[in-house]
MARKOLTOR-218961 format. One line per field, with one value per residue: residue in one letter; x, y, z of N, C-alpha, C, CB in turn. Coordinates in steps of 0.05 Angstrom, whole numbers. Each point is the difference from the previous one (the first is absolute). Glycine has a CB too. Layout:
res: a/...
nX: X/...
nY: Y/...
nZ: Z/...
caX: X/...
caY: Y/...
caZ: Z/...
cX: X/...
cY: Y/...
cZ: Z/...
cbX: X/...
cbY: Y/...
cbZ: Z/...
//
This chain:
res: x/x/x/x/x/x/x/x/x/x/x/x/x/x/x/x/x/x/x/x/x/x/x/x/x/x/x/x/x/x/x/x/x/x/x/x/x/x/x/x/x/x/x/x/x/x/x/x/x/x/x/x/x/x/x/x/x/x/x/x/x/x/x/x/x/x/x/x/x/x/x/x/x/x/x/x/x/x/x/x/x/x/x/x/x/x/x/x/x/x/x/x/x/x/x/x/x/x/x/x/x/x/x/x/x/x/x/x/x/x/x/x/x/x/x/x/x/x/x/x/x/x/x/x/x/x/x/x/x/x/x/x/x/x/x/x/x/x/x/x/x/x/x/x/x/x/x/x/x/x/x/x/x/x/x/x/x/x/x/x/x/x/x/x/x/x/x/x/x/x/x/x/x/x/x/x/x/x/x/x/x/x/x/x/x/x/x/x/x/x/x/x/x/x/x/x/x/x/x/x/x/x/x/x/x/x/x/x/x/x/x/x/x/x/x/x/x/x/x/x/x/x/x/x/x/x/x/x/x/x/x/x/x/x/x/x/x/x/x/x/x/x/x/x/x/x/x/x/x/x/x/x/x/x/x/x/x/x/x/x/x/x/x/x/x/x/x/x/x/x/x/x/x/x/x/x/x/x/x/x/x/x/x/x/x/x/x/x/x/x/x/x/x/x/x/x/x/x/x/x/x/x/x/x/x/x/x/x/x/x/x
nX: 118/55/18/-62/70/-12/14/-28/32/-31/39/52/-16/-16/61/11/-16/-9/59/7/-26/55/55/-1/-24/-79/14/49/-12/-3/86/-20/-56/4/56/-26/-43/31/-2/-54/-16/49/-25/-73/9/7/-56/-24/0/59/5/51/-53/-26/39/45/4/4/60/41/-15/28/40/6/-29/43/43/-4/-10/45/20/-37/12/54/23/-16/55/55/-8/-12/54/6/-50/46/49/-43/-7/-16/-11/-10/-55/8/-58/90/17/-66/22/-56/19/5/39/-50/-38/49/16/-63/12/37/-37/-51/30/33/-42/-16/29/-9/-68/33/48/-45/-25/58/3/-70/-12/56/21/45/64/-19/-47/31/70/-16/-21/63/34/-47/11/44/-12/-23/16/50/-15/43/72/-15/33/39/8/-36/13/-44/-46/-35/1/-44/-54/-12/7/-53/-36/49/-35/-57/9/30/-38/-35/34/9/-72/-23/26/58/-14/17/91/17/23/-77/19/52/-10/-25/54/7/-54/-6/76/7/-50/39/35/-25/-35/43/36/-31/10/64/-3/1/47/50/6/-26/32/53/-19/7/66/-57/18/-59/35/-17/40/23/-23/-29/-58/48/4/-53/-51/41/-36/-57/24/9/-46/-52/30/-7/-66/0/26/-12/-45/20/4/-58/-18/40/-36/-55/-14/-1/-36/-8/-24/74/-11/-39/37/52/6/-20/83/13/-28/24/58/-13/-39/29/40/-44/-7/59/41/63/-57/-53/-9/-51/-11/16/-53/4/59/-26/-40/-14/15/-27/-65/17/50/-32/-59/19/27/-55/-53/27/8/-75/-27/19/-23/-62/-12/-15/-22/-58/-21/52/-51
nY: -325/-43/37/8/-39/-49/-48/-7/-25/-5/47/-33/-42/33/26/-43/-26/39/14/-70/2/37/-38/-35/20/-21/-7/-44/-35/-4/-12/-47/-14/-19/-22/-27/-28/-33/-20/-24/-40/-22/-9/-10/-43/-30/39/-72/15/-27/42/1/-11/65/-16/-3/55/21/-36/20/57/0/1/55/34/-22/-12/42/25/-25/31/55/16/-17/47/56/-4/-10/55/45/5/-30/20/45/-18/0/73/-73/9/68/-33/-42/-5/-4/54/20/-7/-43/-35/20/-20/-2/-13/-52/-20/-1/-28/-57/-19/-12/-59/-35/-20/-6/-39/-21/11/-20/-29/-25/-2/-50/-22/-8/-25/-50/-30/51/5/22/59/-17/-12/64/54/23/-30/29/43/-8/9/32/33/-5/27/58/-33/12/78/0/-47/-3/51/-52/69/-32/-60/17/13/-50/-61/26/-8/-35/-5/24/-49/-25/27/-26/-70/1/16/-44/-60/18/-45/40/2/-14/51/34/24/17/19/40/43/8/40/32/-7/22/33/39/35/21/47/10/-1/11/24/3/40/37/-21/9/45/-39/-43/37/18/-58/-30/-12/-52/15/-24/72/8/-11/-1/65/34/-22/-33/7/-23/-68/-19/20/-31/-50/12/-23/-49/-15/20/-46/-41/2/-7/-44/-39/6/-47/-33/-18/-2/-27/78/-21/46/22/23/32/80/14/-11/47/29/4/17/73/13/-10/25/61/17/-7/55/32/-6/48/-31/67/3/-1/30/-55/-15/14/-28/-40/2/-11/-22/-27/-28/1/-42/-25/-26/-22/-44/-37/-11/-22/-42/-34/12/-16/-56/-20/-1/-23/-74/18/-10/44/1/-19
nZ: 1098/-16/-15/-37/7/53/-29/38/23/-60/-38/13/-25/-51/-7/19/-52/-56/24/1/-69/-26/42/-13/-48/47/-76/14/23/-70/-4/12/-13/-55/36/57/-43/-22/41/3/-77/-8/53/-27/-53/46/22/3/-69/-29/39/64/48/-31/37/-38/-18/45/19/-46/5/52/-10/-34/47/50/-39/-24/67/36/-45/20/76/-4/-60/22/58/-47/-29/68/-9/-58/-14/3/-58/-25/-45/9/78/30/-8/39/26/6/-42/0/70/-21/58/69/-9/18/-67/-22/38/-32/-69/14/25/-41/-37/47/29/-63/8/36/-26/-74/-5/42/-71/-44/63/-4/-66/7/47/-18/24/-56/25/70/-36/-29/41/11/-59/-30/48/-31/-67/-18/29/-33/-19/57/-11/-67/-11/60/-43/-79/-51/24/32/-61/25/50/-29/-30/52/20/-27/-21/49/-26/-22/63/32/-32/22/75/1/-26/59/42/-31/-44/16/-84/-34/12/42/-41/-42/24/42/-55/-34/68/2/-36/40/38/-20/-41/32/37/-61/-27/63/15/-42/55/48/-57/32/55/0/14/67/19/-5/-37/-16/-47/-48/-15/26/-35/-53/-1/2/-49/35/27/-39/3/50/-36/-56/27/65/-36/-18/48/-10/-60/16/39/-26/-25/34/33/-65/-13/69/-18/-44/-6/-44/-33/40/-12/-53/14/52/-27/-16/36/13/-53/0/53/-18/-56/27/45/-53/-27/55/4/-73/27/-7/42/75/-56/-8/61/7/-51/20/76/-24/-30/-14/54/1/-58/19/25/-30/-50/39/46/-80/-35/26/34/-60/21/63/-26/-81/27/41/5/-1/25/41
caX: -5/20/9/-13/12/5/-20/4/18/-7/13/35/10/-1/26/30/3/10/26/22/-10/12/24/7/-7/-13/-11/16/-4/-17/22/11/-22/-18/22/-14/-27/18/10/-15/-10/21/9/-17/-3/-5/-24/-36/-19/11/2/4/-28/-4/21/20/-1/4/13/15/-3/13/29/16/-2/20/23/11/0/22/28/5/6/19/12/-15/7/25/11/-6/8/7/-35/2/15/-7/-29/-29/-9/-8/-32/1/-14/9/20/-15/-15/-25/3/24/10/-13/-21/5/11/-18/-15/25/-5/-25/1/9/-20/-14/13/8/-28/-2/15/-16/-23/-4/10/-25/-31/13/23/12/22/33/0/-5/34/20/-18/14/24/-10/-1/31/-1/-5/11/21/6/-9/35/11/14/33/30/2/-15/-24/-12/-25/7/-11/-25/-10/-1/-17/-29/3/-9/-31/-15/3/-17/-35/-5/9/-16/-30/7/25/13/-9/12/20/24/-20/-6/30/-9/-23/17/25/-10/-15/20/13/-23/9/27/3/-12/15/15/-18/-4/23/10/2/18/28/19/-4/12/35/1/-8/22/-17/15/-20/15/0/27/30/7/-8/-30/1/1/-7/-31/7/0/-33/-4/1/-8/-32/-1/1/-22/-16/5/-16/-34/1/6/-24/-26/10/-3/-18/-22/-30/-2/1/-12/38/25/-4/4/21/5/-16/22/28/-8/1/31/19/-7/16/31/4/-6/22/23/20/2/-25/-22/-28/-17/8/-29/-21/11/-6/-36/-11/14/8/-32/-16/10/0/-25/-8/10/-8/-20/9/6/-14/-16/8/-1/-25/-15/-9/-13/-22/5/17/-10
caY: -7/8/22/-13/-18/-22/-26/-25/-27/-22/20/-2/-35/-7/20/-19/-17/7/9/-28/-14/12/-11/-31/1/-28/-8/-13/-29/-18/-15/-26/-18/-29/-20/-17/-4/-33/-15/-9/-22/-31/-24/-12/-24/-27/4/-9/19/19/35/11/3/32/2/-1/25/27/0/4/33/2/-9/23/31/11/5/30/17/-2/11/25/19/-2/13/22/15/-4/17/37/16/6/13/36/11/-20/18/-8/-14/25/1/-24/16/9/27/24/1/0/-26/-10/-36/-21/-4/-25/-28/-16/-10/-22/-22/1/-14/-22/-18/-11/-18/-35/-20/-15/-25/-25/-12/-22/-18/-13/-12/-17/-16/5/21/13/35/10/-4/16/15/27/12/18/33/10/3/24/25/4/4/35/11/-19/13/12/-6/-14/5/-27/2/-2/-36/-3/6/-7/-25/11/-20/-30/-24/-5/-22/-26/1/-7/-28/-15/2/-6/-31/-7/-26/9/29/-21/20/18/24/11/16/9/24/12/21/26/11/26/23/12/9/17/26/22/27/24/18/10/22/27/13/-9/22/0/-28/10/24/-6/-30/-17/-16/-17/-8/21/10/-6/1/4/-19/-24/-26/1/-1/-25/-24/-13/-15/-25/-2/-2/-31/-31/-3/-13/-34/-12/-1/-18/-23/-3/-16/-36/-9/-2/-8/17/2/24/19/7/-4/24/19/-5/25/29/10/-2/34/24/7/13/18/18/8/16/37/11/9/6/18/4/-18/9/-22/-20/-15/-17/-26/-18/0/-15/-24/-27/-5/-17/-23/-10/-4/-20/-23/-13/-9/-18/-34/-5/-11/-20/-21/-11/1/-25/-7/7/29/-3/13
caZ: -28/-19/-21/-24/-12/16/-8/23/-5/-12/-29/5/-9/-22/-18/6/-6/-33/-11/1/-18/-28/2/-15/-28/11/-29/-14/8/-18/-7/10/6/-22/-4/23/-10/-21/16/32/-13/-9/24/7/-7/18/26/-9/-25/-12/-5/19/13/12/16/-16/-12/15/11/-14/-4/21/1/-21/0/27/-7/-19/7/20/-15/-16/22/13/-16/-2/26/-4/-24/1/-11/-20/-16/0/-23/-23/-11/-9/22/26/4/18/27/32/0/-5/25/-3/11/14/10/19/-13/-8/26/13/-16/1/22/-7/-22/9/12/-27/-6/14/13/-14/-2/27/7/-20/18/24/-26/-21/7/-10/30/-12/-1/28/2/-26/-1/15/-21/-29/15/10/-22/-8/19/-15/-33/3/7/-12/-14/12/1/-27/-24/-12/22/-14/4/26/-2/-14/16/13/-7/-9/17/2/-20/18/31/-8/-13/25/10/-22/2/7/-22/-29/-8/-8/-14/-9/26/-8/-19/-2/15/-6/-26/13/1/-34/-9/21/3/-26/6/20/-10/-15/3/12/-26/2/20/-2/17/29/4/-7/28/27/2/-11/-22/-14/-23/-11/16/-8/-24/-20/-10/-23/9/14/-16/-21/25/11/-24/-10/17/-8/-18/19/19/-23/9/24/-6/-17/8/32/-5/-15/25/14/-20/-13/-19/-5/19/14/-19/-11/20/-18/-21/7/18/-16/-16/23/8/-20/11/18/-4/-22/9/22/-15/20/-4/-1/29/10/9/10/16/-6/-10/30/7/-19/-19/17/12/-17/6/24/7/-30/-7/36/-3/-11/7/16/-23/-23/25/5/-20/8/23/14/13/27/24
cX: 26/1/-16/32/14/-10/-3/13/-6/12/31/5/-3/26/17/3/-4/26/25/-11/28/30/11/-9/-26/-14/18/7/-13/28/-4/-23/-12/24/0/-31/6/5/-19/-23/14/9/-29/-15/0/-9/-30/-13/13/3/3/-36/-3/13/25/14/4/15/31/5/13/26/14/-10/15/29/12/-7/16/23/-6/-5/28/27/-2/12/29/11/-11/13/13/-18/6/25/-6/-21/-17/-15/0/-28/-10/-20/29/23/-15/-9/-33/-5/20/9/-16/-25/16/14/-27/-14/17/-5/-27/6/17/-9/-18/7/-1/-24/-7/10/-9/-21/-1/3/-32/-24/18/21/27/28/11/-13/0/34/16/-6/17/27/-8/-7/25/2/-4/5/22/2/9/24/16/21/19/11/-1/-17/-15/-21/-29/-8/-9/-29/-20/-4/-25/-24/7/-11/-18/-16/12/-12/-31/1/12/-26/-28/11/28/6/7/40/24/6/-24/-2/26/8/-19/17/16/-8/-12/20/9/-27/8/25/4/-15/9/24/2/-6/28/19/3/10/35/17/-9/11/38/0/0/20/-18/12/-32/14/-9/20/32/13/-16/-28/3/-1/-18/-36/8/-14/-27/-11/-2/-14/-37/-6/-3/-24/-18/-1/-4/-25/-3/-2/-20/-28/-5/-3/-23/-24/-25/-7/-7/-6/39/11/-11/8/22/9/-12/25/24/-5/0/28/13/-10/10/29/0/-9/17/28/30/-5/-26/-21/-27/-20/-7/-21/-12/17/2/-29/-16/-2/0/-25/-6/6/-14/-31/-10/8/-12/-32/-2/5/-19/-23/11/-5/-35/-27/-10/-6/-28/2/13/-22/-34
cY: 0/18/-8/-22/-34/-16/-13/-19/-18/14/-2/-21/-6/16/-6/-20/11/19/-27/-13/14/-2/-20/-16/-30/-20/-14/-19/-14/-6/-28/-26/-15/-15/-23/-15/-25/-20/-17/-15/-20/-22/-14/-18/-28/11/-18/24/3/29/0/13/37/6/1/24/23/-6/9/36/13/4/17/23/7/3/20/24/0/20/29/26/0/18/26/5/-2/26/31/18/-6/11/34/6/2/17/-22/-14/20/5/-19/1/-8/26/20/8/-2/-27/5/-21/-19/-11/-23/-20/-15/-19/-36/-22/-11/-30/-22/-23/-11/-28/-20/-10/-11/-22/-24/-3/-20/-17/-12/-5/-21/-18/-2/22/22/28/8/-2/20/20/25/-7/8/24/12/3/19/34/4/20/43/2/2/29/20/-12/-19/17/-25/2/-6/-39/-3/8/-17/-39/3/-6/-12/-17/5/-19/-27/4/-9/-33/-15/4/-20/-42/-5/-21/1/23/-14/26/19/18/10/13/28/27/21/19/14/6/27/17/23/25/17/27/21/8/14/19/18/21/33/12/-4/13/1/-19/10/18/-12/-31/-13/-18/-11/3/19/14/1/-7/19/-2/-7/-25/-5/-16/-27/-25/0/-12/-29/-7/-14/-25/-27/-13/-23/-29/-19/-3/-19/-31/-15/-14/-22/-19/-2/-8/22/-4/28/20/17/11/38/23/4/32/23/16/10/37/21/8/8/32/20/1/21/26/13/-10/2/37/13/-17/15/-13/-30/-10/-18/-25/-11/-8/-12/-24/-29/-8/-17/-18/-27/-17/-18/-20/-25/-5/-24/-33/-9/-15/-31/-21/-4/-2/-39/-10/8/17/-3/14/-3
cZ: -15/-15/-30/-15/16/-10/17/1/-23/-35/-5/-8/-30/-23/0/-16/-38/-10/3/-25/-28/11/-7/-16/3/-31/-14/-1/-21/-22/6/3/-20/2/23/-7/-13/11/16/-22/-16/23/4/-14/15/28/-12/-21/-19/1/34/16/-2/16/-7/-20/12/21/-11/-7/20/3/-19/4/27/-2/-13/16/19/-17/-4/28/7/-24/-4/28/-7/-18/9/-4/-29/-21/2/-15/-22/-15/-9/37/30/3/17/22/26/-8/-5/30/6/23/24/1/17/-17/-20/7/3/-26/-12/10/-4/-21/6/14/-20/-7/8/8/-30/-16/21/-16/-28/17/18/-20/-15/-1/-13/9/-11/-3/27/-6/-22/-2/8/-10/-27/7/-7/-27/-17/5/-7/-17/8/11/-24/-18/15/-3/-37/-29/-15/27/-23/-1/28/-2/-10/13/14/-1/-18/21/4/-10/21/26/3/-7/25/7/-3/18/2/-9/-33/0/-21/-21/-18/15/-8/-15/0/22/-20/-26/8/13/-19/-3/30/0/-20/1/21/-12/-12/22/18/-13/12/27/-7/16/33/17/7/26/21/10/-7/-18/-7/-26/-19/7/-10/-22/-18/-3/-25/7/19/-12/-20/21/-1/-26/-1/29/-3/-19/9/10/-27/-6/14/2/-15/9/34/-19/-11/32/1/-7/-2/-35/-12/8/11/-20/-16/17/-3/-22/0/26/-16/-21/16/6/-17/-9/22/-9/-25/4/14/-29/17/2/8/29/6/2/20/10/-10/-8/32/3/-11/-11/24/16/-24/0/16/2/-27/-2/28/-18/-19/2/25/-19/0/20/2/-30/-5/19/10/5/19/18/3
cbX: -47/3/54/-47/6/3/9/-29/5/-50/-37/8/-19/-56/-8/0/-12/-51/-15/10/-67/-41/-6/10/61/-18/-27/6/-3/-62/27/37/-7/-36/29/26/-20/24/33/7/-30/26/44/5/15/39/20/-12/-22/-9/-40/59/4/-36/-26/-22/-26/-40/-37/-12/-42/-31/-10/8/-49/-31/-8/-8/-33/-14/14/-22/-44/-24/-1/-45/-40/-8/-2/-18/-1/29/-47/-23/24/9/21/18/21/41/-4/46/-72/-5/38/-17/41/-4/-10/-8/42/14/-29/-8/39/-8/-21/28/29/-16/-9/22/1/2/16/45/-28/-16/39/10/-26/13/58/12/-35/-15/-36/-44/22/28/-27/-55/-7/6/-41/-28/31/-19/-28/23/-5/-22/-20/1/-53/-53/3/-47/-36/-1/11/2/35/39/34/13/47/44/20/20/50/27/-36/41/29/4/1/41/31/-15/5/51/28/-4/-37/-2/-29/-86/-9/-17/54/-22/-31/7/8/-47/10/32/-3/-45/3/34/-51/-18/17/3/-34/-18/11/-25/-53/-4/-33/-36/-45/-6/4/-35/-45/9/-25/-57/32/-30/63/-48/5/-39/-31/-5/16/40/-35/24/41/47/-17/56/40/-16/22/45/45/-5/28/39/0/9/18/29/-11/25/53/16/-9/54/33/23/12/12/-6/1/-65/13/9/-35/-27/-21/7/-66/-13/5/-31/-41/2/10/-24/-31/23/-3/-40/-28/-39/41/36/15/45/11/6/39/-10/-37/30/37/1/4/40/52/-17/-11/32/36/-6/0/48/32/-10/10/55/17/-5/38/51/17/29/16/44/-8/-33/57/43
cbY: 19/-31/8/54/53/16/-6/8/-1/-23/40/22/-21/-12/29/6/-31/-4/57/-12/-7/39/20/0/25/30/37/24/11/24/39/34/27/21/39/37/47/22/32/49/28/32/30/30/27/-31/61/-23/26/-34/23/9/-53/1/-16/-43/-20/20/-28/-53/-1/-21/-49/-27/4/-21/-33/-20/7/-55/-45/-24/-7/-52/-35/-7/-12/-53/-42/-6/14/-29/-44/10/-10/-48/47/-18/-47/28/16/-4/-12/-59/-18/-12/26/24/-28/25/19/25/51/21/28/39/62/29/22/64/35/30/24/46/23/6/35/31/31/15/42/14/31/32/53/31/-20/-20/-38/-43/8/-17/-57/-27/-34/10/-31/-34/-9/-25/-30/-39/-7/-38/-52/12/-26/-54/-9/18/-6/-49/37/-47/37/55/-9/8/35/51/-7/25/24/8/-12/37/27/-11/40/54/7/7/43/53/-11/21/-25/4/35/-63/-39/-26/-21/-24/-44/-49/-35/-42/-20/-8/-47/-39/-41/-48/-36/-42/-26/-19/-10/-30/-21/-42/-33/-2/-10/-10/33/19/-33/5/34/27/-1/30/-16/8/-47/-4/-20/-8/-42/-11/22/24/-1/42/64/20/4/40/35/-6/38/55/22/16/61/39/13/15/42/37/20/60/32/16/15/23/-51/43/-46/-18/-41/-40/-79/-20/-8/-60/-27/-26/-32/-76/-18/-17/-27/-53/-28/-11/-52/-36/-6/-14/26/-49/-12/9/-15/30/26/11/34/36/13/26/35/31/40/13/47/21/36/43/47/26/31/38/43/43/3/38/49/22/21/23/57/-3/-1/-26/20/4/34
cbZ: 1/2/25/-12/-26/33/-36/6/48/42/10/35/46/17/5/44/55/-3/18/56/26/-21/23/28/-27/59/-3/0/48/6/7/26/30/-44/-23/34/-5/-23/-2/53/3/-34/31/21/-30/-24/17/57/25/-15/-52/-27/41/-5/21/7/-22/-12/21/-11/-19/8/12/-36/-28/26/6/-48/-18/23/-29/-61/16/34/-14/-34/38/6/-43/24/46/16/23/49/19/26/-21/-70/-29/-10/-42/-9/-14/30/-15/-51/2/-58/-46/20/1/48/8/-22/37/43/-12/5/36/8/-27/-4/42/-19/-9/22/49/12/-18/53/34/-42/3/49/-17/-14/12/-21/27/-35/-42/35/12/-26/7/48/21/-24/43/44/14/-2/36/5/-38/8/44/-2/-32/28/74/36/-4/-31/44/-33/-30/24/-1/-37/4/-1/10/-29/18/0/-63/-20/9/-29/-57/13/0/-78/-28/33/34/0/53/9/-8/-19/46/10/-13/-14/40/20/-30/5/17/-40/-29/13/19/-27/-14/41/8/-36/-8/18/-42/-34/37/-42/-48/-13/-42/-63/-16/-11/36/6/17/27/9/-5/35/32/10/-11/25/-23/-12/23/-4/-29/34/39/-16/-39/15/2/-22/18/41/-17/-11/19/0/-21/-31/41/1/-50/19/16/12/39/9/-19/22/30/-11/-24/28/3/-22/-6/36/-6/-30/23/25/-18/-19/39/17/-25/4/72/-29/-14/-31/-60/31/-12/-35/4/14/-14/-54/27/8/-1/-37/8/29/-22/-4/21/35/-23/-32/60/15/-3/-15/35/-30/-37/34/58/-22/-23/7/12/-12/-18/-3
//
């Protein structure tokens, strides 16, 4: 008979995997993903119906939840030891040792195969190559990025490219003929958004960063300047939206999401002080989850409000 506190295999796994989940923060994936969503109903304008199919969708989902979880594991084995120097991040599960290495290799590989069956399977329903031909350099890509702050202080700019490329990947995926300076735009303002919040949050490791050779742009200039750059950084995102919904001919359903973005961003910049990061969480987390999930409901709204029911 087991020990009362013993678990079983099916109990262990299940532990395993919800401790990998809270590692790579799996709830977070709702960053990137409406913006891919966006993407995948603007592109899925020149499809029959006007709108992107069920298959189309959840394939897309697929495709961004594996991909991020590739990156954010593979970033989580790269950065262990530096996490264990690190008082806010030593809690972690692999330097805490809650997790092993081998338990996230395996989870890696798991989300990688994810991945590529669900980039094939645009190629075999949709006759579609380019996410199978483009699928393992946007890995690489991303993956990167978990080198990026040993040698550049724009490592945040890398992060933020990173998923930038979800809305275009999602519009190659959706209609590759269609792809043009809307999809482009549309990267390059989940770029600066992007970039701009990680260096907010990058704020509260400045001296660990300075100790550890690290480089990021709190680092090196400072969190004033630093909180300035995300400043104008956010202005640009507002613009870029703007001009994504002139292109694209939305309407107001977009243009309100629009501004429901533009009050939030002037919101998180107004909670994080060069003197003061106790509110960083709720200006990552929060704020940017609303970001993210208001402006993806927004313009999904507006795309399909003249149309037939989908599906």
């Amino acid at each position: 008979m087991n020990a009362p506190d013993a678990l079983s295999p099916p109990q262990t796994l299940g532990r395993s995997v919800r401790t990998w989940g809270e590692m790579i923060k799996f709830s977070h994936s709702i960053f990137a993903l409406p913006f891919a969503l966006m993407a995948t109903f603007l592109a899925g304008r020149e499809l029959t119906g006007g709108h992107p199919t069920l298959l189309h969708v959840l394939l897309i989902v697929v495709c961004m939840v594996a991909a991020r979880s590739v990156a954010m594991t593979f970033n989580r084995i790269v950065d262990a030891r530096l996490d264990a120097l690190n008082p806010r991040t030593q809690s972690r599960p692999l330097p805490a040792g809650k997790l092993t290495m081998a338990q996230a290799w395996v989870f890696l590989a798991v989300f990688f195969v994810t991945f590529a069956l669900a980039c094939g399977a645009f190629q075999i329903w949709f006759d579609n190559a380019w996410p199978m031909l483009l699928g393992g350099p946007v890995l690489l890509f991303i993956c990167g990025y978990s080198f990026a702050k040993r040698f550049t202080r724009f490592a945040h700019f890398w992060l933020g490219a990173a998923i930038g490329f979800s809305p275009v990947a999602a519009w190659i995926a959706i209609h590759p003929q269609s792809l043009g300076i809307p999809a482009i735009l549309l990267g390059v303002a989940v770029t600066c958004w992007i970039a701009g919040f990680d260096i907010i949050y990058a704020c509260q490791d400045i001296d660990v960063d300075r100790t550890s050779g690290l480089h990021s742009i709190p680092a090196k200039l400072g969190p004033a300047k630093a909180l300035l750059i995300t400043r104008v950084l956010h202005a640009v995102v507002v613009m870029l939206l703007l001009a994504v919904g002139k292109l694209c001919g939305l309407g107001w359903w977009y243009h309100a999401g629009v501004a429901l973005v533009a009050i939030l961003l002037v919101i998180e910049n107004a909670a994080v002080r060069p003197d003061n990061f106790s509110r960083v969480n709720l200006a990552f987390f929060t704020i940017n989850g609303l970001v993210s999930l208001l402006l993806g409901v927004c313009a999904v709204g507006d795309v399909l409000i003249d149309l037939p029911p989908v599906w």
